[in-house]
Structure formats: C-alpha cells, structure tokens
N, C-alpha and C positions, 0 to 999 in steps of 0.2 A: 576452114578452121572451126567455124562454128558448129557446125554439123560435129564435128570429133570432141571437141568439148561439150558439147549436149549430153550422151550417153555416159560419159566419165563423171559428169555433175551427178547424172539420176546415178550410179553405182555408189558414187562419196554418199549422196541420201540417203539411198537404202541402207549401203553401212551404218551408218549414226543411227539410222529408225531400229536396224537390229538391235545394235549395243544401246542402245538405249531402253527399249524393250526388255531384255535381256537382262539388265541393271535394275528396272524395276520389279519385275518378275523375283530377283536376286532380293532385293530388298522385303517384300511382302513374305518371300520366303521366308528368310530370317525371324522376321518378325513374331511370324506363327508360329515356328519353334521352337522361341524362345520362349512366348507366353503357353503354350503348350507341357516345356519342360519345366517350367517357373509351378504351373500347376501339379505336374506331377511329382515335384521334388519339393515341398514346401520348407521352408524354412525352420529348423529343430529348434531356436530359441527366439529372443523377444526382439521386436524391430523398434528399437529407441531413438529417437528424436536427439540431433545432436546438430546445429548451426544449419537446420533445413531441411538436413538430410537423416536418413532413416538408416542406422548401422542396424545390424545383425551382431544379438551376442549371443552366446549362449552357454550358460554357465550348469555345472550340477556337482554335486558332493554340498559340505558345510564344513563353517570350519574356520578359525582366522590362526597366520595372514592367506587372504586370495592369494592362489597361485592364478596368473595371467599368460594365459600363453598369445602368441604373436609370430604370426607365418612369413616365411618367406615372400621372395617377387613373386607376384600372381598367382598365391594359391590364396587357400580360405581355411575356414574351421576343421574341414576332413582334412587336410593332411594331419592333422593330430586325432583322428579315429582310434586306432591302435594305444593309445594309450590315456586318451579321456578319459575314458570311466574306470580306468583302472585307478588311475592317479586321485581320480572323485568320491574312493572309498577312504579316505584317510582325511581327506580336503575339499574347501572350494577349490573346483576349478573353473576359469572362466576364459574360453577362448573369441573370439570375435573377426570379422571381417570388413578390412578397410574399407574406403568407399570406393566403387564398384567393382569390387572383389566380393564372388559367394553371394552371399543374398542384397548385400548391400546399397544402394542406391550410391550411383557415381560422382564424381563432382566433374569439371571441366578443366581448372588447371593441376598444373604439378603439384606437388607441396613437401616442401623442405622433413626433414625427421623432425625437429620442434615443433612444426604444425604438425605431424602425425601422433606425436608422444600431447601435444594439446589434445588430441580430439578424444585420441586416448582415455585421459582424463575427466575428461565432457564427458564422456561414455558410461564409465566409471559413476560418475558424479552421479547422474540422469537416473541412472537405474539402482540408484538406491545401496550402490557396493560400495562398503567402506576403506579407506585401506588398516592397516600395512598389507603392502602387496609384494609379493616374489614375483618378479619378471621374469617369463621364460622365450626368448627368442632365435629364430630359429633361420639364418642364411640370413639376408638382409634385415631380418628383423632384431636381430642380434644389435645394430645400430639403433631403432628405432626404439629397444629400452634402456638400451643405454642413454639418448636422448632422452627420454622418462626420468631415470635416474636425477640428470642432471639438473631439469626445473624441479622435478616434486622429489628432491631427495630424503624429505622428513617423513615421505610414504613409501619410500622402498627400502623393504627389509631384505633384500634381498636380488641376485642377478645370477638366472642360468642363460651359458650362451650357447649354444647348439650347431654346431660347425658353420659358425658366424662371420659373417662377411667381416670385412675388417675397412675402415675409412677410406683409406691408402691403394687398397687392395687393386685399383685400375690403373695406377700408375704405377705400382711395381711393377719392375721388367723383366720379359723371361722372353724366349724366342716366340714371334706371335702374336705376345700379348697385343698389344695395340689393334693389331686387324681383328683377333678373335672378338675382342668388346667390340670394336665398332660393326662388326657384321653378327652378333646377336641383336647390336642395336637397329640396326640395315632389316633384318629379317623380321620384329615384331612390328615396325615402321609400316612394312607391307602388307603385314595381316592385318593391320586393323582395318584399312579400307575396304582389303578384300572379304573382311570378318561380316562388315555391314551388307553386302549381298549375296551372303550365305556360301562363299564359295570355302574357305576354311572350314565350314563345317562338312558341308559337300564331301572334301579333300579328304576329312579326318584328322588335319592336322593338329589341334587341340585337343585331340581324344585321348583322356585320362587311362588308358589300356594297352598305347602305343607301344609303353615295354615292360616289361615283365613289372607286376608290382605284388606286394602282401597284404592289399588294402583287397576287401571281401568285393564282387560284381557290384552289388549293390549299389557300394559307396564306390564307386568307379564309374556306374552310370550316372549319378550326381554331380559327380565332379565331372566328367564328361558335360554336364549340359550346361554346367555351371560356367567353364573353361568353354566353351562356346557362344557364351553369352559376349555380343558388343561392347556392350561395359568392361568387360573385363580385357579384353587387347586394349582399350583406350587405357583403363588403369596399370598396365604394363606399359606402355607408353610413356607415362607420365611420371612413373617411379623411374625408369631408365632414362628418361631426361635428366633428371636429378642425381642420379649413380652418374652421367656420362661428367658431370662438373667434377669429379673426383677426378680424373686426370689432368688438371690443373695442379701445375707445382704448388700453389699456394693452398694447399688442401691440407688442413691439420690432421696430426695424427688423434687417435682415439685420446679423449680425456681420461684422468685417472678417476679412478672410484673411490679411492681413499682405501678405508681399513671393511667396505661394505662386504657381506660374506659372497663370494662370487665361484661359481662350478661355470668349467669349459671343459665342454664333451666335442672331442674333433673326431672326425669320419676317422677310420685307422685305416680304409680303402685309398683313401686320396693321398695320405700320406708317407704309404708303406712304399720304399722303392723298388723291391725287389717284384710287389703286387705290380707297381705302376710300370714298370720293365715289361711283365710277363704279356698285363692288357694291353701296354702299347705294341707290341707287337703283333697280337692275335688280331687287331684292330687296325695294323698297318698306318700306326700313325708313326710321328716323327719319336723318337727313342730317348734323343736329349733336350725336344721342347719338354716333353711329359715331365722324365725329369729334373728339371729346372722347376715346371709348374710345383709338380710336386714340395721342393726344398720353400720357395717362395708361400706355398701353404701352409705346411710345417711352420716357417719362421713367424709368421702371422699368427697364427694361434697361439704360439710361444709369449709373443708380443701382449696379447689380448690376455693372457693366463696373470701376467704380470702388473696388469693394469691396478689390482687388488693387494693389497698386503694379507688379504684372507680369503687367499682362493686355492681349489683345486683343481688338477688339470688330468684329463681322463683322454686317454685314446682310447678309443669303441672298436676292436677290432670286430674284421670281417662285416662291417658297415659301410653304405657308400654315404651320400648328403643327410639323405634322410634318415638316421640317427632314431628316430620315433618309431620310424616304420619297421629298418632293416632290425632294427635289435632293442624290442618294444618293450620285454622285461630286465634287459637289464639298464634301458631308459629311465622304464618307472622305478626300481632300486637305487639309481643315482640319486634321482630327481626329489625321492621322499623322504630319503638319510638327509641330504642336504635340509630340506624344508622342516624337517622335523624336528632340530633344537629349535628353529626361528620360530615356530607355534609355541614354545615355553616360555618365550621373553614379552 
C-alpha cells in the first residue's frame, strides 16, 4: 500500500505545484496589463479625492444647472461618448465613474444608493461644481439619482431617467425571472476570481466589441481595457449584491419626486411586442417568457413616468438599453428641450 500511495502523493504535488504556478503566472499577467492599459488609456478628466478614494470626473461644456450623467451596472464615462459633447455645446456636462469603475480607484465593500448619491455629492462638492444640477441616469443609475434627489433635494432641478431600472424590478415575476437574476449573479461571481488571473481577459469575455456597437474602435479599446480591469468585476459584484436584496418582499417601491420636472426615455426595442416576438424567435428563445418580460418593462416605466406630477414619458423607438448610443440625436434633442427651461429659472 505504501508503495501505490507514494506515486499518487508525488502526482496530487505536482498538480498543486502546476495550478499553482499557473495562478501566479495568471496573476502577474493581469497585472501588467492592466497598468499597461491604464497607461495607454489615461484618464480624460480630473481624479478627485473623495473619503480616500480617487473618482474620475470629467466634465466639459458651461453653463448652469450641471447636467450630471450617471452610468449604468459596470460601465463608466464612455458609455455616454455619443452624446457628451454634444450635449456640452449648450451646457455643463459632467459625467463620472463610481468606485472601481473606469478610472476610478475601488472601495472593498458594497454600498447602498444613499452612499452612492453621498459620494455623489462629495464629488460634486470637491471639485468645485455648484448645483442646481439635472440628473441624468441611466439602467441602474436611474436609482442612484433618484436617491440624490431625495437627500439633496434643494439641488436638483431636475431628473432624466433613461430606461431605468426600477426598485421592484427583481421581484417582479415573469417566467424565469428569478433564475435569470440569480444566474447573471452566479456568472459575475465567477469572473471576478477568475478576472484576478487574467483568464477573462485571456477569454475575451469583458471585451467591449463582443457585439455589434456605434461606439467609434477607439472608445471600444478603452472600454475593453477598462472592463478588464479587476476592480471593475469586484465593483459589479458589489453593486449586484445590493440589486440581489431587491428581491425581498419588504423592498419599497420608488419614492415619489413630487411636482420635480422629470423626462423618462424607455428603450421602444424592449418594449415593442410585436419586435420582442419577432427576436424571440430568431433567437430561439421562450416566446411568452419574452413576452411577459416585455409587459413587466413596459409597466415599470409606466410606474417610474408617474412618479412626477411633471414628467414626460418618451419611447425611443428602434432603440435597445442604451438609448445614448443606439439613437444619440434624438437623445441629445430630448435631453436639451428638457434642460432648457431649467437653465431660465
């Protein structure tokens, strides 16, 4: 018996010394690509000092009130490329990236929307930017000004929501729902470890190119190195820890905004049935989860349009989430009619 467990012992070794090896290797990899890409991609606006940590803002145009833009889960300042400086000829605009999203240096735990609409704030404060400010947010961020809203309401003149998550939104039921969230949560969970030894980038799995987009190479290899950075699967991590407590019955719905002036632009992709029929099918997906998902979209936006006693409510046809990207001028059209009494008052 000793003899047969000897050799067995030295193969368990050797395996470990591999994957071991392998892991560090994995690691140093990472590392040097990261500060690699970090060099090659610098940072377009100013790295400001906020509770330790070093955000990314970066603002252009003049003008009051700041319009504020605010990104979705895990992206950063280029998803609003396509219409920054357009929007910057008429106004401030200032978009930014959370912590460790885009340039920004990460924090470690989760944090609630009121610590993000805090830091928000801090950010704001730091750099010398006054309000009144029009919030503009976009898929989960759509929460996180509304949250703004509700501490610093005597600084927001104003709220666009941009096919906006909605509180509620994970515990509404549609066929699915429940596993689809919990297995996009199952699948960032796993990249992150594997993010730290270079193997998602290896993969390509975070690569900002994966499908078809109107965002220029350029800003694609940015976002590509940016969306490969460590920091940023941890900071998706930790924003979807926080989405996953919305499935809790005890999860209030969106607070009201009062008589604040409030623009809701929904995707017209996501909610058109006859569109969502046509893709579920070419796509071989299920025909009445879609839509269901679909009506359950629609009603949330409906919900989120109503929040306001002075709001308007806009379907962007032939758009899918990204609303900025897929239909950029008639974005910045919405977005500046809107803003545009608020600058007289």
């Amino acid at each position: 018996m000793t003899f047969l467990l000897a050799p067995r012992l030295r193969y368990l070794l050797f395996g470990v010394a591999i994957v071991s090896l392998a892991a560090v290797v994995g690691a140093i990899y990472q590392a040097e690509r990261t500060a690699a890409d970090l060099a090659a991609f610098p940072p377009p606006g100013r790295m400001i000092s906020v509770n330790g940590a070093d955000l990314h803002l970066y603002c252009l145009g003049s003008g009051t009130p700041t319009l504020v833009l605010e990104a979705g889960l895990g992206e950063n300042v280029l998803s609003w490329y396509p219409v920054h400086a357009k929007l910057a000829q008429t106004m401030r605009v200032c978009a930014y990236d959370r912590p460790g999203l885009g340039w920004s240096d990460p924090v470690d735990a989760a944090i609630q929307a009121e610590e993000v609409a805090k830091n928000l704030h801090a950010l704001l404060n730091n750099a010398d930017i006054s309000p009144p400010f029009v919030l503009v947010g976009h898929s989960r961020g759509g929460i996180y000004v509304r949250a703004f809203y509700h501490q610093f309401p005597e600084q927001t003149q104003g709220i666009v929501l941009v096919d906006s998550t909605h509180e509620q939104s994970s515990k509404h039921q549609y066929p699915y729902a429940s596993w689809d969230y919990r297995k996009q949560a199952l699948q960032i969970e796993i990249a992150e470890p594997l993010s730290r030894l270079g193997i998602v980038r290896l993969l390509g799995v975070a690569d900002a190119d994966r499908r078809p987009s109107p965002l220029p190479p350029e800003i694609l290899a940015a976002k590509t190195a940016l969306q490969n950075r460590t920091d940023t699967a941890h900071a998706v991590v930790n924003e979807i820890a926080v989405m996953r407590r919305g499935l809790d019955p005890a999860t209030p719905p969106p607070g009201s905004l009062g008589n604040l002036p409030l623009l809701v632009l929904t995707a017209g992709n996501l909610v058109d049935s006859d569109l969502v029929a046509r893709e579920a099918e070419r796509a071989g997906k299920n025909l009445e989860a879609e839509k269901a998902l679909a009506s359950v979209q629609q009603a949330e936006q409906d919900d989120l349009a109503h929040l306001s006693g002075h709001s308007r409510h806009i379907i962007v046809r032939n758009s899918g989430h990204f609303i900025m990207q897929d239909q950029a001028d008639e974005f910045v059209g919405a977005v500046s009619e809107f803003a545009k009494p608020l600058a007289r008052k």
